[in-house]
N, C-alpha and C positions, 0 to 999 in steps of 0.2 A: 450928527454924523461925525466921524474919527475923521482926522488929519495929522500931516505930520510936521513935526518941529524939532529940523535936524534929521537922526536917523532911530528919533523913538516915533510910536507913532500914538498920537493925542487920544484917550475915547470921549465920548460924551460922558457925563454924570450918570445917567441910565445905563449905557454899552457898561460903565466901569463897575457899576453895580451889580448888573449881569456876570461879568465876567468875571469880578473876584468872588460872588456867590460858586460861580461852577471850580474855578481854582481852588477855594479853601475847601471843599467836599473832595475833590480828588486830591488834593494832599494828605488831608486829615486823613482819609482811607488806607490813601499809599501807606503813611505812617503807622495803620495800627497794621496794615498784612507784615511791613517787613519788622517794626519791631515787637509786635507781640505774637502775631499768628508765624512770622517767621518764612511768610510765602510772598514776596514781594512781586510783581505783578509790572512795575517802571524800572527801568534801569535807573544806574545815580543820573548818569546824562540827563535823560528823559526828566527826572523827578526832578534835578536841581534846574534844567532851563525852565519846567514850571513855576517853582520857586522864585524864579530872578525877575518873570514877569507879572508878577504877584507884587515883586517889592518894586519891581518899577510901576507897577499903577497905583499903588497905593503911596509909592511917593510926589504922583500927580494928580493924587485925591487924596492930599492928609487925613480928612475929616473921616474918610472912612477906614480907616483906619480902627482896629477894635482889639480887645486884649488875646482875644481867644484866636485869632488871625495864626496862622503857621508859622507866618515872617515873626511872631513874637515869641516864641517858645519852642523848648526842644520838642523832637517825638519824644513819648514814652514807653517805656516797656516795663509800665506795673503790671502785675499777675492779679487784677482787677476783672479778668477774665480769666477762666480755668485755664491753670499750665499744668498737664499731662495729671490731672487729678488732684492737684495739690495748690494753694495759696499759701505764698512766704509771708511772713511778717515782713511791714515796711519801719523803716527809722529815717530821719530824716538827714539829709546832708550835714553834714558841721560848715561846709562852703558848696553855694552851689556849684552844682555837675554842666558846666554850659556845651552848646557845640561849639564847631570850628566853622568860621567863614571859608566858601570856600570855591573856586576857578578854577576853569579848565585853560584859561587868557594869561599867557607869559605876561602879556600888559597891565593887567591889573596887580600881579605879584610886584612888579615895579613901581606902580600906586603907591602898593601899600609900604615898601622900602622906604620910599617919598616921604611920606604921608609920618614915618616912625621916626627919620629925621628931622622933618621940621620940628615936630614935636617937643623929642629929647633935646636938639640942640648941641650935644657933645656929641662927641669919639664914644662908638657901641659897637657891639659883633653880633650876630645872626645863629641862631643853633638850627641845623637842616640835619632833619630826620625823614627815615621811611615811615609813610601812615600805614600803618598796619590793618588789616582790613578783616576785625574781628569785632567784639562785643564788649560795651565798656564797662571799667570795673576799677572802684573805690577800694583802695587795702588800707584797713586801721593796724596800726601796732603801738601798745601799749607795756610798757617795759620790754622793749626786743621779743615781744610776742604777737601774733596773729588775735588780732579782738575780736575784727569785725569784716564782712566783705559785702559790698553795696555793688551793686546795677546802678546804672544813670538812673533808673526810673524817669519823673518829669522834670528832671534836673536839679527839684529841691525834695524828693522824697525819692528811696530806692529800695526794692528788693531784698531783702537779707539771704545769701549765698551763701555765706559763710560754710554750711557746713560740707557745700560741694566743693569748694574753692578747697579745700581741705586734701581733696583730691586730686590737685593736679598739678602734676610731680616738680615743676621750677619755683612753685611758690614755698618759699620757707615758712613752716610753721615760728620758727624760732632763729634770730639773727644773730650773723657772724662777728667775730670781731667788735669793735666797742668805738664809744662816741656818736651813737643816735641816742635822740633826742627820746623824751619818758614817754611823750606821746607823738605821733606823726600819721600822714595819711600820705598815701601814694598812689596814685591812678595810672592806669593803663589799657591796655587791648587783652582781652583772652582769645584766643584764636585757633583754628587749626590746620594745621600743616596738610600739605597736598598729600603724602601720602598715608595718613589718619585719615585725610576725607575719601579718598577713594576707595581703600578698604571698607569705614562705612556704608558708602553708598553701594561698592559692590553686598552686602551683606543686606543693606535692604532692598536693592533690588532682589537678589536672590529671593527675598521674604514676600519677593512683590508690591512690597511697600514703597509708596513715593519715593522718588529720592530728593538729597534736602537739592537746592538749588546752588549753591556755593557754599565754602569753608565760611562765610562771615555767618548764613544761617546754621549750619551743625552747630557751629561754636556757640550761639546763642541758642537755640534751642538744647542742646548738650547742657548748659550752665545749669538749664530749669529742670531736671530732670527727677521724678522724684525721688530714686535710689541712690546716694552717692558713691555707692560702689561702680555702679553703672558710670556714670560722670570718670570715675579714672580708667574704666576701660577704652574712653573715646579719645584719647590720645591728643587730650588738649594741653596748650600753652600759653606764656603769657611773658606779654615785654611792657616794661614800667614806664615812664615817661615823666612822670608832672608830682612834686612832692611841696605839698603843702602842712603850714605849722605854725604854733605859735614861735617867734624867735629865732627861727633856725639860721645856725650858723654860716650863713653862706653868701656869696657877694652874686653868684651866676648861678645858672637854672645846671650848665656842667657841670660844675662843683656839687652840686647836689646831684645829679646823676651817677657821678663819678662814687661819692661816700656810697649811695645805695648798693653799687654795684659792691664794693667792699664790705657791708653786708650782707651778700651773700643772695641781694637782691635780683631778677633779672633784669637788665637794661639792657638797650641794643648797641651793637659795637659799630652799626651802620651811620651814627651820626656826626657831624661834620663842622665845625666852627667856620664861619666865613666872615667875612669883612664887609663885602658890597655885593650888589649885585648880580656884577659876573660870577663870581665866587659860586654863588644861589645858580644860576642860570647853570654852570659847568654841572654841578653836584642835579639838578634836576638832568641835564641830558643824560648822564652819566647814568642815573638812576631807571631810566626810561627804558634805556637798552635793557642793562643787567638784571635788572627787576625778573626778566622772564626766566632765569636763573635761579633764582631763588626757590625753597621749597616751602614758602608760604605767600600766602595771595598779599598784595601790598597795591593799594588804589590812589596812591599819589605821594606826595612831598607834604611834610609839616615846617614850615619856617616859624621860626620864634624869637623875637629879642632876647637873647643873654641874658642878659643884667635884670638880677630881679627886681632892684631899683627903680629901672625903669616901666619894668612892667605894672610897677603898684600904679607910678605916673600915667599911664596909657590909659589904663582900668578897661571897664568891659560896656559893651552896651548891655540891654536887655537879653540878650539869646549869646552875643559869640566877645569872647576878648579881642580887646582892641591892636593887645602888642602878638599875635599870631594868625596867619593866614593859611590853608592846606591849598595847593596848587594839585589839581586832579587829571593821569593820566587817563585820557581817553580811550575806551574800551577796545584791546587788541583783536584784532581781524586778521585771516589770511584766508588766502586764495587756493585751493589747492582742489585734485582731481578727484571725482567720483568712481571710483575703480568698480562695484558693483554693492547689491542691496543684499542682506541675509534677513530672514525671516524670523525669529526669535520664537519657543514656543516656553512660557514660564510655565510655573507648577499650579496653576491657577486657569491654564488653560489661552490667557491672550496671548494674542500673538505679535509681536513689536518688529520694525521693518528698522535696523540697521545701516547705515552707511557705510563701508567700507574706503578709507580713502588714501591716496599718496602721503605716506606721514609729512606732516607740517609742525612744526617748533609755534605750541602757543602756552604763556602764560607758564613757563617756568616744565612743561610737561609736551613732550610729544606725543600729537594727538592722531590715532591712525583709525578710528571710530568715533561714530555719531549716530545718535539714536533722529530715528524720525517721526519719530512719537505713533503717529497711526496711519490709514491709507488717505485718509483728510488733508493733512499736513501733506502729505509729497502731491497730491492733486492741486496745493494751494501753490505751492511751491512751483507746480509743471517741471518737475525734474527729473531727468532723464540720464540715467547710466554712461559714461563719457562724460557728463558735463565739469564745467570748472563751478565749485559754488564756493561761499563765503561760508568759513567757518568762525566762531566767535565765542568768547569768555567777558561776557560784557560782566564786567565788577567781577571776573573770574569766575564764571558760572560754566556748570556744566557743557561739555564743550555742544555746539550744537549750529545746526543750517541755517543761516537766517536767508541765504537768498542764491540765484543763477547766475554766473556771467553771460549773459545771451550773446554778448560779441563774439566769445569763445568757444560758444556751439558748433560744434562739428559737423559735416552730415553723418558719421558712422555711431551715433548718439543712437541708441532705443530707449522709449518709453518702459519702464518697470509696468508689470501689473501684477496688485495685490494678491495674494493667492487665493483660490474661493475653499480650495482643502488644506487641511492641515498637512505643514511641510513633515512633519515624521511621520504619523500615523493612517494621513490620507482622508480623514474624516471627514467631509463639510462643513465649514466652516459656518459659525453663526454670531449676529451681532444683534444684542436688545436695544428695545428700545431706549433711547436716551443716551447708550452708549458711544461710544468713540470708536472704542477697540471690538475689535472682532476675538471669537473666541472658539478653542476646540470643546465642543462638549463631550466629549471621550474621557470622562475626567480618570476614568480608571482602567483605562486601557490603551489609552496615548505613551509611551516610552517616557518622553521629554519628561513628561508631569509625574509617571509615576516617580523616577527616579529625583526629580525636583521637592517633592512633599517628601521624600528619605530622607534628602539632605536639610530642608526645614526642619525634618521632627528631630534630628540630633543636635542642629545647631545649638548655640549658649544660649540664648535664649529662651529655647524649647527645654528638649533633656539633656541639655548641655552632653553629652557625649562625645568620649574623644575621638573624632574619625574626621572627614572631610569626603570632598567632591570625591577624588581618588577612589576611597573605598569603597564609596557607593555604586563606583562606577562598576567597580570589579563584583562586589558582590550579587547586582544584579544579573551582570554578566553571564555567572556562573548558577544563576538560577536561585541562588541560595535564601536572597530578600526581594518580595514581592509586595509588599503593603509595611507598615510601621512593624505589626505583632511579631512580623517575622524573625526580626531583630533578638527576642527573648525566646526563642530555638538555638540559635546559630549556638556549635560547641564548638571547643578549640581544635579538635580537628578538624571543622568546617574551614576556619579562618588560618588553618594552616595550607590550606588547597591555595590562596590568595598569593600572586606573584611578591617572592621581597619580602614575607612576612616570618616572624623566627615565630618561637615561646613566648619570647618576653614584648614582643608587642601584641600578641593576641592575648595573651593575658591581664593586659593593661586594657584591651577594648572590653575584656569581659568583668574588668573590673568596674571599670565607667558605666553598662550598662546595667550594674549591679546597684549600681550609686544612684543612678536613672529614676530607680524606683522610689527615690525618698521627695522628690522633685515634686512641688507642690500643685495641687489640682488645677488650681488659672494658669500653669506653665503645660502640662499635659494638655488641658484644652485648646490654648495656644499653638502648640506641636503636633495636633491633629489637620490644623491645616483647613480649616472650614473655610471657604472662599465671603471673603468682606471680615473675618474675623480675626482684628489685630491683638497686642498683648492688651491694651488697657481694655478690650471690649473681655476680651477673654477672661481679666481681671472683674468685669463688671459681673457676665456671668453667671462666675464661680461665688461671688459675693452673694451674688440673688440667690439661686436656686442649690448652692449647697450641694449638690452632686450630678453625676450627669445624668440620673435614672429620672429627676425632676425638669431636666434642662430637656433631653430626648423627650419627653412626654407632654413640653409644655406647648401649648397653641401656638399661635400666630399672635391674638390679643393679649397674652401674658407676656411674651417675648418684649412686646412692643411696651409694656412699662418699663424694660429695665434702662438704666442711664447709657447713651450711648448706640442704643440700639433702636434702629430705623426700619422703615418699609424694607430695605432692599437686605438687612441684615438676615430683619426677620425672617425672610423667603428665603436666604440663601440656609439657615438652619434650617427651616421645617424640610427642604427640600434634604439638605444633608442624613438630617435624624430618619425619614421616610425608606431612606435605601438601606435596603435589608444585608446589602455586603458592609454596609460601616458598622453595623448595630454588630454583627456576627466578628468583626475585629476589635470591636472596644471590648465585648464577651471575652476574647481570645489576651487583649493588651490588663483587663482585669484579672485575668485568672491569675497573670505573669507581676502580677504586685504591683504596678503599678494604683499611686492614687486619684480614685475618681469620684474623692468627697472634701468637704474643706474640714478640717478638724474643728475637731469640736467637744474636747474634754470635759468641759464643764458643764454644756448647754447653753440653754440661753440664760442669761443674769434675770431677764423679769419677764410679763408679758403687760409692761406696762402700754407699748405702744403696740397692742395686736393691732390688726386691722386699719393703722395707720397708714398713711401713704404721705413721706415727707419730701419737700424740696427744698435744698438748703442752698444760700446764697451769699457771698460774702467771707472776712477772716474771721476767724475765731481763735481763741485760746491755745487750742490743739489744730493738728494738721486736719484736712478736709476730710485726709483719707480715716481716718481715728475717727473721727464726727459720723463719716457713714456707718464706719463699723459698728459706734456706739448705738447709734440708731438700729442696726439689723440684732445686735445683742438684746435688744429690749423688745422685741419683737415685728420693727416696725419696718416699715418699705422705704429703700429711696428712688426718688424718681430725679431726672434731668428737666423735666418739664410741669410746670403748672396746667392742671385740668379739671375738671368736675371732680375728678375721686382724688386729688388733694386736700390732705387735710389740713397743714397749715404750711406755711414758708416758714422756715429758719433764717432768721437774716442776723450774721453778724455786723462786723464794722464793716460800711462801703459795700452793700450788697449791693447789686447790679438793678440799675433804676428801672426797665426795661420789667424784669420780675414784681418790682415793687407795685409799679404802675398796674400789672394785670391783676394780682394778688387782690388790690384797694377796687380796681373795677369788678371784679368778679365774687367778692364777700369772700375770700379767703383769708384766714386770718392769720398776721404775721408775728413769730413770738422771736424771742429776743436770747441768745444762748444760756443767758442768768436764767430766767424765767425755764425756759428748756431744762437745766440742769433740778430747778428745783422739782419740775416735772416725773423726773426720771425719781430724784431721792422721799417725794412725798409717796410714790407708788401709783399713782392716778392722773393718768394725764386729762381726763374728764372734770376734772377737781380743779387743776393747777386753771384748765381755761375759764373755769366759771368763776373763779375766785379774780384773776387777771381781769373780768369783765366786771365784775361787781368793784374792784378799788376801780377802774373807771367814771365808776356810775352810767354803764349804758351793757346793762346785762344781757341785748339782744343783739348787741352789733359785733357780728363775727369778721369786721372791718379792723378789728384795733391793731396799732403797730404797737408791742412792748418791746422795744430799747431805747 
């Protein structure tokens, strides 16, 4: 049985056993949703009080103690797992990437003050900085140039960025001014400002797309992104902080901050020299307030000893260094009124129930709406129009209700109830199975939605067209555009009927939707707006089936090979392709030039791999995306999933052990991208496997791994 000693409390051998088993599985998990999947699931609070009671029972049970334990290593965010279709090449740190220790307890910051004096023994100073609360990032520069850009990854291996980092406008490709060193590294935060995230997230709301949950995931999931033009559209930044090297000339960690900035580097103008601990103490309250001021999200205080000197003296444990500590403000809350619910109807048909409320100042942004995600959520909540509730940015997350003040209940409070009809169109409302949201099925004759899938099929991402909300508004209005096709009728005397509009801007829309037409087939597919169908599924595809006359005609079973696409995909196309008013507008958007095939100049290079059906897993030489194409070029299938009608795994370096493991149980045989390539150049991929099995010596076992 547990007992206590003091104000920890003791477990058994067993209890401790138990309970660091379920600790290190919900850490471990925590860490790969927030840094690889990017959907974090604990707040910092939440995931770092786990953390603390993790390291406190395993400092009352040394012996269990084990290397792979959470308390021993950073998270990682290697792309070990598909990021947005693409694996980066990894390189390895030249210094490890460690974390920061780190408290929400003014007390322990004064510990750790303690703890750096007894140490040192001399006269030292403190450098107090804002933590910035973005995505970490390694900059190499090699003769005043941009070499290399590294991700933490697992702290001693990272991500190669490089060529998105290229995109984002404060990093200098090329340094100012003179007296850096031939080689150096400098790490930082990449991050993005509140009002980059908000535009984003309004744009994928508008797409119906998730939205990300805070600036610190955009900014990392932004980094991975596979187009790096894309990556400069997201309106990311980046503040420098920690510059390591051989020999650098410099007695303090400011000194070195200060030179980078005169390089032309970014570093933050927020940081503060201090002496002792009040110093620390002032510049943290300080920070507390003003922070909500700011227009980027910042989740606490970084304290650091000065003197680099001293920091060599300190060194680092296993996971965090010894001469810095981040002191973590606790996640901002207010209080404020529920003024009334709105209804939301997107272009997809759900329908989302809004908070409307008395603006309240949080997190750097005045907050006067709140999403209540579905009619679940406000039943879970019991909340009632009038009421006071809690609104919240925990780790600056999208603002949202976490709870009632029941003291504050009024009797002139009414119960909301969810609507059973659609608020525009009246239709009855319908929810499937397994869903949340409730939904209009009116898909084509609801107001909201049609004019919603308008402004989807122009946006940048779709046919990039230059118009917005506005114009859609009006030209529905005015009867002129009622489906996408519409769009390639409209003449300029159409769009000169529009309030506000001269020559020269209606010939600028009729030049964009001229431009529209060169817009490639997975962008067009995209831009049609099919319900579950995002860009990279859209991308997937176009990849498969090559045009829409093959994608419109294909099964259910066929659908369901391609990467990406699931039961609920697959039903939302066949239902799509079925209604005879989209077939008769895709007739109508092809006559009008639009492209609804992938190009295809050459044909295919071989049919070495007909009838193939490949799953590939792991880095390779070339990009993922290059790998599948090379495979659809030769004639062969790729699939996301191993199954009876696969024919071999592709595994390059670090395939995912999960595939490995099924491939070996199931007689699928795993080839090696050497062995792949020489497949491709022999002409016979029947050839290349029997030949593979014979230098084996076991001609019959379609189990072999070649790499």
């Amino acid at each position: 049985m547990s007992f206590k000693r003091g104000q920890e409390t003791m477990l058994t051998r067993e209890e401790a056993i138990r309970r660091i088993q379920q600790l290190r599985e919900t850490l471990s998990e925590s860490n790969r949703l927030y840094y690889v999947e990017n959907a974090p699931v604990l707040s910092d609070f939440e995931f770092d009080a786990l953390m603390k009671e993790l390291s406190d029972i395993e400092k009352q049970h040394p012996d269990l103690v084990t290397p792979d334990s959470p308390t021993q290593h950073v998270g990682s965010d290697l792309s070990g797992s598909r990021q947005g279709n693409k694996e980066f090449a990894q390189y390895p740190h030249r210094y490890p990437m460690l974390s920061l220790g780190n408290t929400y307890d003014i007390t322990e910051v004064e510990a750790f003050a303690d703890r750096a004096a007894k140490s040192i023994g001399n006269s030292f100073t403190f450098s107090c900085e804002l933590k910035f609360d973005g995505t970490a990032i390694c900059l190499t520069y090699r003769n005043g140039v941009l070499f290399r850009a590294l991700t933490r990854g697992d702290g001693t291996v990272g991500d190669d960025v490089t060529e998105n980092v290229r995109h984002i406008s404060n990093i200098p490709q090329k340094l100012s001014g003179s007296g850096f060193p031939d080689e150096f590294e400098i790490r930082g935060e990449i991050y993005m400002p509140y009002k980059a995230f908000d535009r984003l997230n309004e744009e994928r709301l508008r797409d119906e797309d998730p939205p990300f949950a805070n600036p610190r995931n955009a900014a990392s999931g932004s980094l991975k992104l596979i187009d790096p033009e894309e990556v400069g559209h997201r309106g990311l930044e980046c503040t420098l902080y920690h510059m390591l090297g051989e020999n650098l000339p410099f007695g303090t960690h400011d000194q070195a901050l200060n030179a980078a900035k005169s390089w032309g580097l970014p570093v933050s103008d927020k940081r503060r020299i201090c002496r002792n601990i009040s110093e620390i103490e002032e510049y943290i309250r300080y920070w507390d307030t003003e922070r909500k001021f700011l227009p980027f999200a910042t989740d606490g205080i970084v304290i650091k000893v000065n003197e680099l000197p001293y920091q060599t003296e300190l060194g680092y444990t296993a996971k965090f260094p010894r001469w810095a500590v981040a002191y973590k403000f606790k996640a901002e809350q207010a209080l404020t009124k529920l003024l009334s619910i709105d209804y939301q109807v997107g272009r997809t048909g759900a329908v989302t129930p809004v908070a409307n409320l008395e603006p309240v100042q949080l997190s750097g942004t005045v907050v006067k709406r709140a999403s209540l995600h579905n009619s679940d959520q406000m039943e879970l909540l019991d909340i009632h129009v009038g009421d006071y509730v809690y609104v919240e940015k925990g780790g600056e997350i999208i603002p949202k209700i976490t709870g009632v003040e029941l003291s504050r209940r009024g009797t002139d409070v009414t119960l909301p109830r969810f609507p059973d009809r659609c608020p525009d169109c009246g239709t009855l409302l319908v929810r499937d199975e397994g869903e949340a949201k409730y939904f209009c099925p009116n898909t084509d004759g609801c107001p909201t939605q049609i004019k919603g899938k308008l402004v989807h099929f122009i946006s940048r991402k779709a046919m990039n067209v230059i118009a917005g909300d506005a114009t859609i508004e009006q030209l529905y209005s005015l009867g002129l555009v009622k489906d996408p096709a519409d769009f390639y009728s409209l003449s300029k005397e159409d769009l000169l009927r529009l309030e506000g509009w001269k020559d020269r801007s209606a010939q600028r829309f009729l030049d964009s939707l001229e431009a529209s037409k060169k817009v490639t087939f997975d962008h067009v597919l995209f831009a049609l707006g099919i319900r579950y169908v995002g860009e990279s599924t859209a991308k997937e595809l176009a990849s498969y089936f090559k045009n829409i006359d093959a994608l419109s005609a294909a099964s259910r079973e066929e659908l369901l090979q391609v990467e990406d696409v699931g039961e609920v995909i697959a039903d939302s196309l066949t239902a799509y392709f079925k209604d005879g008013k989209h077939l008769e507008m895709i007739s109508r958007l092809k006559a009008a030039g639009l492209r609804f095939e992938t190009e295809s100049n050459e044909g295919p290079v071989s049919d070495v791999l007909k009838g193939k059906t490949i799953v590939i897993s792991g880095n390779f030489s070339i990009p993922r995306e290059k790998m599948k194409q090379l495979i659809v070029s030769h004639g062969g299938k790729n699939s996301g999933s191993l199954s009876g009608k696969t024919s071999f795994l592709l595994a390059g370096e670090k395939p995912g052990p999960e595939k490995m493991k099924k491939a070996e149980a199931e007689g699928i045989p795993v080839i090696s991208e050497e062995d792949f390539m020489r497949m491709l150049s022999r002409g016979s991929g029947d050839e290349t496997e029997e030949t593979a099995d014979n230098k084996a010596g076991r001609p019959d076992n379609r189990q072999l791994t070649l790499f």
